[in-house]
C-alpha positions in Angstrom: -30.3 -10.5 -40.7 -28.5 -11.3 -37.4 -30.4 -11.0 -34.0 -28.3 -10.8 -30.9 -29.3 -11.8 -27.4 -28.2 -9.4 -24.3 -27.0 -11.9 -21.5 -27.3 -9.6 -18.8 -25.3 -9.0 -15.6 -27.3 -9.7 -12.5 -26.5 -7.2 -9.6 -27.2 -8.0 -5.7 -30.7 -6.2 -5.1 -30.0 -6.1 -1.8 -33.1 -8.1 -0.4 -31.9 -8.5 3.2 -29.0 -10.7 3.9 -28.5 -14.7 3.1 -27.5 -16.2 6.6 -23.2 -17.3 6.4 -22.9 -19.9 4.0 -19.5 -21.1 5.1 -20.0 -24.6 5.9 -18.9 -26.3 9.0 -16.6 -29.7 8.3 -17.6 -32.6 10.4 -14.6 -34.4 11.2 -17.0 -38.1 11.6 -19.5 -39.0 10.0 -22.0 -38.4 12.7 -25.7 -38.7 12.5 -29.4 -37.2 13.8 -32.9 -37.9 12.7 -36.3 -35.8 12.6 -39.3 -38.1 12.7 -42.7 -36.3 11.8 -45.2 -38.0 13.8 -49.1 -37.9 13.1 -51.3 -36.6 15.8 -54.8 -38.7 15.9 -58.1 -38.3 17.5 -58.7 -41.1 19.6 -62.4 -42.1 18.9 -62.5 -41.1 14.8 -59.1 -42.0 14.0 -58.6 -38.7 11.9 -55.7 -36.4 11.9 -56.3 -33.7 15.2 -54.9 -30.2 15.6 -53.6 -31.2 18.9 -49.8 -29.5 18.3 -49.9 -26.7 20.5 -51.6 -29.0 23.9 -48.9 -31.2 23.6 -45.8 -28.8 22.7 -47.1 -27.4 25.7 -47.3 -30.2 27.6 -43.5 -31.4 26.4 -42.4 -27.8 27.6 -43.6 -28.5 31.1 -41.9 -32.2 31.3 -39.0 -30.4 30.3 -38.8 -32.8 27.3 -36.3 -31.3 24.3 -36.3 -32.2 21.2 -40.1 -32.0 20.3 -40.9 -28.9 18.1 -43.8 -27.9 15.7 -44.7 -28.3 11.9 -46.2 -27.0 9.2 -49.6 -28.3 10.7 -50.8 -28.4 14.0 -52.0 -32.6 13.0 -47.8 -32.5 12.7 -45.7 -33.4 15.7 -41.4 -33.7 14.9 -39.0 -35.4 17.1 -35.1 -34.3 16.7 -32.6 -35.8 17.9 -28.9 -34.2 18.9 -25.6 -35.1 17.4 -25.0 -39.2 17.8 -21.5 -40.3 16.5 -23.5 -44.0 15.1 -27.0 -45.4 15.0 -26.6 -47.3 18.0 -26.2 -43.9 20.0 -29.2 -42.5 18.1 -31.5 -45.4 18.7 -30.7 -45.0 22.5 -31.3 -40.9 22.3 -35.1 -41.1 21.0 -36.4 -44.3 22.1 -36.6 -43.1 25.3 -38.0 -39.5 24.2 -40.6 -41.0 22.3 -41.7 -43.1 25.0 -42.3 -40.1 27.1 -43.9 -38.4 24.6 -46.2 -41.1 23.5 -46.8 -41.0 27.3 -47.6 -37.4 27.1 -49.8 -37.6 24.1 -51.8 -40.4 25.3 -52.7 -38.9 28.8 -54.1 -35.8 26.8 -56.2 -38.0 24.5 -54.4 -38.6 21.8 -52.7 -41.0 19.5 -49.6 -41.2 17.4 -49.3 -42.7 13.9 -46.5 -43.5 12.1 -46.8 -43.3 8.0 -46.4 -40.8 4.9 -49.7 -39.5 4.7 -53.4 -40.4 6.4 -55.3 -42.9 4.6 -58.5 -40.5 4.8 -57.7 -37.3 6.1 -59.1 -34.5 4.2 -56.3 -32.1 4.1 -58.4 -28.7 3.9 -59.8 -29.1 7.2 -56.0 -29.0 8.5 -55.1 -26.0 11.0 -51.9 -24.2 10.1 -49.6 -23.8 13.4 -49.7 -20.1 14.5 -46.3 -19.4 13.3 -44.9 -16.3 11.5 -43.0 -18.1 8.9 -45.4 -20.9 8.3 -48.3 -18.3 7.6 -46.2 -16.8 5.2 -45.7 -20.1 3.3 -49.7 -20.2 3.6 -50.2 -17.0 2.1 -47.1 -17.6 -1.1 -48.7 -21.5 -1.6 -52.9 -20.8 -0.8 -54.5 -23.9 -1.6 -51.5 -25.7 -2.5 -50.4 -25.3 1.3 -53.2 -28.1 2.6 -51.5 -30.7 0.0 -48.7 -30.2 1.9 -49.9 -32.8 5.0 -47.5 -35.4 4.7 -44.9 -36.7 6.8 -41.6 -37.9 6.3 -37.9 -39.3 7.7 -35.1 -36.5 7.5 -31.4 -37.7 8.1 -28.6 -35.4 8.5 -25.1 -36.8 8.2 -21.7 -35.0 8.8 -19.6 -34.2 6.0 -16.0 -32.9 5.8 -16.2 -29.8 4.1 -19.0 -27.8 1.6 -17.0 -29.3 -1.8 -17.2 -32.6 -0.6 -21.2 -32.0 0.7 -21.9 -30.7 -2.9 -19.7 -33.7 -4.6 -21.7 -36.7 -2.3 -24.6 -35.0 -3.3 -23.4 -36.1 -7.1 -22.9 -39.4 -5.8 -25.7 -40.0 -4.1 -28.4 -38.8 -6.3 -28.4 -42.0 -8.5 -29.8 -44.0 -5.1 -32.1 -41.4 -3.5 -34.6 -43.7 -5.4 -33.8 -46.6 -3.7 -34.3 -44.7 -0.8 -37.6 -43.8 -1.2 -39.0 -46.9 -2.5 -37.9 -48.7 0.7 -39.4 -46.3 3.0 -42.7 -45.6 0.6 -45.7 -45.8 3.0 -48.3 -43.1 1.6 -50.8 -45.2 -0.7 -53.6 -43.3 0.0 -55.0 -39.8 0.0 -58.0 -38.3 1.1 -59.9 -41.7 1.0 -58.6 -42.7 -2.0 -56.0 -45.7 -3.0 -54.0 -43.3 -5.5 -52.3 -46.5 -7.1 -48.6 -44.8 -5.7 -46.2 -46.3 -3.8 -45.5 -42.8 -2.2 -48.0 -40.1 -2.9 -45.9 -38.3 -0.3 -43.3 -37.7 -2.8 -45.7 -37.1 -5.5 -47.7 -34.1 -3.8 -44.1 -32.8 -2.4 -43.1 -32.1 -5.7 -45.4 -29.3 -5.6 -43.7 -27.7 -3.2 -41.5 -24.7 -4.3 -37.7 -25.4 -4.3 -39.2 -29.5 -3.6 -38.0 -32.7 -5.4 -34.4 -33.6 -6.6 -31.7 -31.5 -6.3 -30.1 -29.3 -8.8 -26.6 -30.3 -10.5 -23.7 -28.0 -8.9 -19.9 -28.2 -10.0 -18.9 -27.0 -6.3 -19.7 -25.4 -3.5 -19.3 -22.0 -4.6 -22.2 -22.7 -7.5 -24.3 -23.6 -5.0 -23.5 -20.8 -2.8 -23.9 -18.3 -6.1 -27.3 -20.6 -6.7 -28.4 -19.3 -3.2 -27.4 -15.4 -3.7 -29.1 -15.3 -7.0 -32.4 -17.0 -5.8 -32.3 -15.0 -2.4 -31.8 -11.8 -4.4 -34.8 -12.6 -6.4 -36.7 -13.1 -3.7 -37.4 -16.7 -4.2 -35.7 -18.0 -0.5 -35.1 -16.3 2.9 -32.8 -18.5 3.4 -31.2 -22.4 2.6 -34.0 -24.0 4.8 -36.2 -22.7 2.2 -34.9 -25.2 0.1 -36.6 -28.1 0.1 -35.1 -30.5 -2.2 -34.8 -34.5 -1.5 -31.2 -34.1 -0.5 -29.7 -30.6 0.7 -26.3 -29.5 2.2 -27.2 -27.8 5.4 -23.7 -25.0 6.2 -24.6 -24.4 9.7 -24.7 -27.8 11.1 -22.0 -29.4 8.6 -24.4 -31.9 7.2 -26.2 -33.3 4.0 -29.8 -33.7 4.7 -31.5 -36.8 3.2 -34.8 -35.5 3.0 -36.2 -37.9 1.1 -38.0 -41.0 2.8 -41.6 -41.5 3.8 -42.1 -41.9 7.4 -41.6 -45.7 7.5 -44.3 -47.6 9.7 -41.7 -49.2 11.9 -39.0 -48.1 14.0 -36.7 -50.8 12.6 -37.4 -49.5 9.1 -36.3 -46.3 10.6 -33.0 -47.2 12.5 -32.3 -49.2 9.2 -32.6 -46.8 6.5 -30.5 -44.2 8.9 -28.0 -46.8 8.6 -27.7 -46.9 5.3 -27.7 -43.9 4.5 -25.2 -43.0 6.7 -22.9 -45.5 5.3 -23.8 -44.2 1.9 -22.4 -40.9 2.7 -19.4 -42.4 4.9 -19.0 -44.8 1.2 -19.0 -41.7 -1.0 -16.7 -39.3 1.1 -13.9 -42.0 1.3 -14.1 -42.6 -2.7 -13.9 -38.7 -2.9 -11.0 -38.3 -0.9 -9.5 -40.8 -3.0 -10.5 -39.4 -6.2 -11.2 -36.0 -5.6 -12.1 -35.1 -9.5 -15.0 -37.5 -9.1 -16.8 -34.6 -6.7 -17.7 -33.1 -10.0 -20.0 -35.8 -10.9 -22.1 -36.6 -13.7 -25.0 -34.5 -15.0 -26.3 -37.3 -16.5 -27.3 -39.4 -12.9 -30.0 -36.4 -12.2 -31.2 -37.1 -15.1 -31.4 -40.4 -15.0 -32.6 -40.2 -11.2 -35.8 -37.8 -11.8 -37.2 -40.5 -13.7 -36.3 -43.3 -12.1 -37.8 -41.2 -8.7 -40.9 -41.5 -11.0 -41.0 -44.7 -10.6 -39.9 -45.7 -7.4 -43.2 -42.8 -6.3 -45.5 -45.1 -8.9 -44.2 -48.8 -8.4 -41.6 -48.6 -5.0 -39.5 -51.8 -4.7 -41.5 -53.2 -7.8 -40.0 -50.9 -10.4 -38.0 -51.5 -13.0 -35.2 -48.9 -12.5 -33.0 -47.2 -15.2 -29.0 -48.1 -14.2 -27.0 -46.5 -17.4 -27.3 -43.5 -19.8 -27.6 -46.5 -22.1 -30.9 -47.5 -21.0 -30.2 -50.7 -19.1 -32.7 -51.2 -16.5 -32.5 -53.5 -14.0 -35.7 -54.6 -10.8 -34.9 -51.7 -8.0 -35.7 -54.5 -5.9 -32.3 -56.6 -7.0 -30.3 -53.5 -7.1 -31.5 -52.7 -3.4 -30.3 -56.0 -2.4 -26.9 -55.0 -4.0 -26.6 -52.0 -2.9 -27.1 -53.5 0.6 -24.4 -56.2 0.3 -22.1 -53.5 -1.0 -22.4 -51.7 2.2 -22.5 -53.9 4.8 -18.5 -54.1 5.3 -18.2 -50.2 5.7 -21.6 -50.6 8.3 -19.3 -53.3 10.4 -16.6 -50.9 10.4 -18.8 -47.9 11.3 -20.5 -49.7 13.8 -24.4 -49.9 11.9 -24.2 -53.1 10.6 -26.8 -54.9 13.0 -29.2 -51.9 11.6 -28.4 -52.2 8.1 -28.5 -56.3 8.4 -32.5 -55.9 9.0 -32.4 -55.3 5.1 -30.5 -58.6 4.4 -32.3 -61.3 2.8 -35.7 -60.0 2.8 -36.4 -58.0 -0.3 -39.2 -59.8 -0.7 -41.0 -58.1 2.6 -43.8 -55.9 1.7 -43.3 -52.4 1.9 -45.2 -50.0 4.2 -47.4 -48.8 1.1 -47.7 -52.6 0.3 -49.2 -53.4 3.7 -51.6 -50.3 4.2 -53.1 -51.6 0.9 -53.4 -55.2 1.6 -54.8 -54.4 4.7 -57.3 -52.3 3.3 -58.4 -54.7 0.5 -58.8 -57.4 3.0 -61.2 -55.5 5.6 -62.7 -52.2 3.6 -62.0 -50.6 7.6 -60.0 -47.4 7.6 -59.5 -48.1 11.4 -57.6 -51.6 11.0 -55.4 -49.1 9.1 -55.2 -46.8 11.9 -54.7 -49.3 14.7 -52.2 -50.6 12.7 -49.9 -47.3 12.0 -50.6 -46.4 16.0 -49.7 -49.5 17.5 -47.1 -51.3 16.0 -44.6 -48.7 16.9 -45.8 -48.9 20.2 -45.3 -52.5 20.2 -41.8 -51.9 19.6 -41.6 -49.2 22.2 -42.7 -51.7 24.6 -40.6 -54.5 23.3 -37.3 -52.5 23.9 -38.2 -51.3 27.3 -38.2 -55.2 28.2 -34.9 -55.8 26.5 
């Protein structure tokens, strides 16, 4: 007795309309940053809903570029369009100066960092928002694990094909990525033994974690229809994946990375990614068969994301379908080395060289725990994610 399956043929439902997904080529490789910044109460320390005082306060100073989150603990800083690093770092210094100014004469600090060391996420306040109550009301309880903070990077790509086919390329080192930016050890009061339990608790996210494999640009675009039609996105920003082709701006979204605790860590993980992307478009253009990639490097990648989130740089990473494995923390300083001609030629390679020759440096997650362990005081941990940013605020405005 035979039993047959009915495949069926999905039609449109009509649900709404997806935005245009026809994606906008970036001739250059250029480059913007969103920084999530924590919002602290002076006195305790803790995470503060002080969002909506300070957006205010940015709107009279006529400051641009400083927008909500999810929560009203959450402050984000965007920058524009900057055609290298260089141009970047001289776009938000300055606005984060002013708005480090701003936050401080209203009582408040800022903390860099992937999550609070103590925070108890229930007590967060959701910014009033439209679409970010309706995430509340789809996630429920789920939406308070959701107070963590991270480092997105947007890149310009040449065309949607070549967006999906870096995406292919790149998916083998968004672990790299994250274990050199990993600075969430703790959660709620507790040392949760992760590198990034940022990463960890994103995964819970709908449409979170690493990517799915596409052939092209039009799978990804039918990926979209389909999961729009069912109801499951409004739209690609819904999508919430480590790395994500944005259409409207022309980029690939690195969404990967903890908030690092420095600013250098920052300028220096935009750079290589950047070159990353710049590295993969030129192989493609060369080989343009490669776009298609290799199922095989998600799979590898989702477990070796694993343990970048459990060990960081002290993982012992997986680096062939055979099963050879190598430290992440020698393949980091490879990967580095690799990229450091193409940084000179794009201009980033005094930002990338901040990675030379110290693979050995603690990671932020490495820090806040040997802090901790030394002292048993949340607050050196605190005076230590709100000041030493500062410190390098201050130390630019003398240079």
């Amino acid at each position: 007795m035979s039993t047959s399956i009915s495949i069926p043929n999905y039609p449109s439902s009509g649900h709404g309309s997806l935005e245009d997904l026809s994606f906008q080529p970036c001739r250059e490789n250029t480059v913007g940053i969103e920084l999530e910044l924590q919002i602290l109460d002076r006195d305790s320390g803790d995470l503060v809903p002080g969002a909506v005082r300070l957006l205010t306060a940015c709107k009279e100073e006529g400051l641009a570029g400083v927008s909500a989150e999810f929560m009203q603990s959450q402050l984000e800083i965007k920058t524009g369009v900057c055609q290298n690093v260089a141009e970047l770092r001289q776009t938000f210094i300055p606005l984060l100066r002013r708005v480090h100014i701003l936050a401080s004469s209203l009582g408040y600090d800022l903390a860099l960092g992937g999550t609070h060391p103590f925070n108890r996420s229930a007590n967060g306040a959701i910014f009033p928002a439209e679409r970010y109550q309706r995430i509340h009301d789809k996630m429920a309880w789920l939406t308070y694990q959701g107070l963590v903070f991270g480092l997105h990077v947007h890149v310009g790509v040449a065309g949607g094909d070549m967006a999906i086919g870096i995406m292919n390329t790149l998916v083998q080192y968004l672990p790299h990525l994250l274990a050199l930016s990993a600075s969430s050890p703790f959660w709620g009061g507790v040392d949760t033994g992760l590198a990034s339990v940022r990463s960890a608790l994103f995964r819970m996210v709908p449409h979170g974690g690493m990517p799915h494999y596409f052939a092209g640009w039009k799978d990804f675009c039918r990926y979209c229809r389909v999961m729009h039609d069912c109801h499951a996105i409004e739209a690609t920003k819904d999508i919430h994946w480590d790395i994500r082709p944005r259409p409207q701006t022309g980029t690939l979204e690195f969404r990967i990375c903890d908030m690092p605790l420095t600013l250098e860590r920052v300028l220096a993980l935009t750079a290589l990614i950047r070159t990353l992307t710049a590295a993969s478009q030129r192989l493609l253009e060369e080989r343009p068969r490669a776009r298609r990639g290799d199922r095989r490097r998600f799979w590898i990648a989702v477990e070796n994301k694993w343990l970048a989130t459990r060990y960081g740089l002290d993982a012992v990473c997986i680096r062939t379908p055979g099963g050879q494995r190598r430290p992440l923390r020698e393949d980091v300083v490879r990967l580095v080395e690799q990229m450091l001609p193409i940084a000179r030629d794009m201009g980033d390679a005094d930002f990338l060289a901040s990675l030379v020759g110290r693979e050995r440096d603690e990671t932020g997650s490495e820090r806040l725990r040997r802090l901790y362990r030394a002292s048993g005081d949340w607050q050196i941990l605190i005076d230590d994610m709100k000041d030493r940013w500062v410190r390098e605020l201050e130390d630019g405005e003398k240079s």
